[in-house]
C-alpha positions in Angstrom: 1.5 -4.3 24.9 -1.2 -3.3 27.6 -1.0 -0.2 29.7 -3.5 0.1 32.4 -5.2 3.7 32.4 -8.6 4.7 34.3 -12.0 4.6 32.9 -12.4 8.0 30.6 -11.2 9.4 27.5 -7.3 9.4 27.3 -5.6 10.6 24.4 -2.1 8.5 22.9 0.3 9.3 21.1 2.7 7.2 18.9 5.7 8.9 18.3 8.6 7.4 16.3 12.0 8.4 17.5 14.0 10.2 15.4 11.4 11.4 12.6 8.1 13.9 12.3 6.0 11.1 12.2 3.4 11.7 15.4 0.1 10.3 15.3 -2.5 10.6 18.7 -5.7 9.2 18.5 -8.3 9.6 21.6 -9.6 6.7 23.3 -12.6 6.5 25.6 -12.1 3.5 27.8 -14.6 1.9 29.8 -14.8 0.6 33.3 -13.0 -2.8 33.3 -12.9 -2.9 29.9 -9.6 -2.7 27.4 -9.3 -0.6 24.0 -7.4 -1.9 21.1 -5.3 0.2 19.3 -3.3 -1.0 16.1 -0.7 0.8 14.8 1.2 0.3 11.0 4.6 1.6 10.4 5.3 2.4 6.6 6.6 0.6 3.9 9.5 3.6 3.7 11.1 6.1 5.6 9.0 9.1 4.1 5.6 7.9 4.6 3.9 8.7 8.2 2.6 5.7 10.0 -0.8 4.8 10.6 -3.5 4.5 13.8 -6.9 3.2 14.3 -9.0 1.3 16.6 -9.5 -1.3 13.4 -6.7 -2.9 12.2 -5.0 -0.6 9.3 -3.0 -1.3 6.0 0.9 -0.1 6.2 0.5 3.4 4.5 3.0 4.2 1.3 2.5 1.1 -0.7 1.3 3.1 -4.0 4.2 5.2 -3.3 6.7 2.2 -2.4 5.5 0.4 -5.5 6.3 3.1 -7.7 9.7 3.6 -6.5 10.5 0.4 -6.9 8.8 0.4 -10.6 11.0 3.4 -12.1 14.2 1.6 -10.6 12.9 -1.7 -12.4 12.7 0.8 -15.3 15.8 2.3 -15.0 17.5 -0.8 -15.1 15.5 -2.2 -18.0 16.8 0.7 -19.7 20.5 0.6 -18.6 20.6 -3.4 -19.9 18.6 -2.6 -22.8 22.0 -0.1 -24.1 24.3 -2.4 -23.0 22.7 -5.1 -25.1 22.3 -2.9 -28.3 26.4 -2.0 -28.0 25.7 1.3 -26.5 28.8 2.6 -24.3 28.2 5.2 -21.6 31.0 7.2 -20.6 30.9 8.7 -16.7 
């Protein structure tokens, strides 16, 4: 997406709807000239995005991968008792 602007430094915000997650990065632009801007949203919902005029990595991935290693876990552990005729009661 382009947006025209003046020549100067502008400031922009990224704002996701419906969480805290606001990042605003300043931008000098220019005459003539355009300014890329790349923006990642996370691997999760609570992780905070991430902006840069180079293009960035989605942020949370250590965090994302570690969730999803303790339910691996979890599970390992749940079939490991039901293999060895362990009965859990609720």
């Amino acid at each position: 997406m382009f947006v025209t602007v003046p020549p100067g430094r502008h400031a922009v915000i990224f704002d996701r709807t419906g969480t805290r997650d606001r990042k605003v990065i300043t931008v000098d632009v220019p005459p003539g000239q355009a300014v890329p801007l790349y923006y990642s949203m996370p691997l999760w919902v609570g992780a905070s995005g991430a902006v840069s005029h180079a293009p960035v990595d989605a942020p949370g991935v250590g965090s994302f991968i570690a969730l999803i290693v303790g339910m691996l876990g979890i599970i390992g552990l749940l079939v490991g008792l039901l293999v060895m005729g362990v009965v859990l009661v609720a």
